[in-house]
N, C-alpha and C positions, 0 to 999 in steps of 0.2 A: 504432477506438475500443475499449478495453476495459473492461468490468467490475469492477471494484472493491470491489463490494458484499462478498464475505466477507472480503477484508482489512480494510475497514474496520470489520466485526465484529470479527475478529482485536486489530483494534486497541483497542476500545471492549472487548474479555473482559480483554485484558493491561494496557494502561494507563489506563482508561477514558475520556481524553480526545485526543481526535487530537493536542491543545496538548503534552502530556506526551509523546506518540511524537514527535512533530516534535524539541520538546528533545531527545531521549535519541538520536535518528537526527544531531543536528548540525543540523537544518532549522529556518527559518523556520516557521512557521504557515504563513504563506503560500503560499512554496515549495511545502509540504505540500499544502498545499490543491490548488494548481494542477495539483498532478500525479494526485491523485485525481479531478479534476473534467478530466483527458484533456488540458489546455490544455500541460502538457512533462510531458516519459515521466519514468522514473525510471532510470538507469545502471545497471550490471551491480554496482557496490561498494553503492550504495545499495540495492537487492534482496538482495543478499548481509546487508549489513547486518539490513535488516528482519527476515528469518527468522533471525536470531541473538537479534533482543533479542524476536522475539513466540513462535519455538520450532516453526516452519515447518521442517520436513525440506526438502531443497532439493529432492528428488521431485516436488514439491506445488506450486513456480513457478510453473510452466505455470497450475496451479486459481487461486490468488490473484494473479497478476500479468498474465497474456495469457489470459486467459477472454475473446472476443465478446461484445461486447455487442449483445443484440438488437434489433433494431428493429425496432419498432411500427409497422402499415401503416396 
């Protein structure tokens, strides 16, 4: 399961609404949502994509896209 929390910053700094990334990525809301909340991943074009339209150096993948998410004992 990963983390998602600073892309979804990412997302709320450059578009302010996930609805508006979704649009501008080709995605459902939904879809969008789904894939933030761990329920289906997101594809290598779709990553790609992201850090084109929020300005993610692709360095940086690894921190917003596959960060662990921790879990609470």
């Amino acid at each position: 399961m990963f983390d998602y929390s600073k892309l979804k910053g990412k997302i709320k700094e450059v578009f302010g609404t996930q609805s508006a990334f979704a649009k501008a990525m080709g995605l459902s809301g939904v879809s969008l949502s789904s894939k933030l909340n761990n329920l289906t991943g997101f594809t290598q074009s779709e990553i790609n994509k992201a850090c084109e339209l929020l300005g993610i150096s692709f360095e940086f993948i690894p921190v917003y896209f596959f960060t662990e998410k921790v879990k609470s004992s």
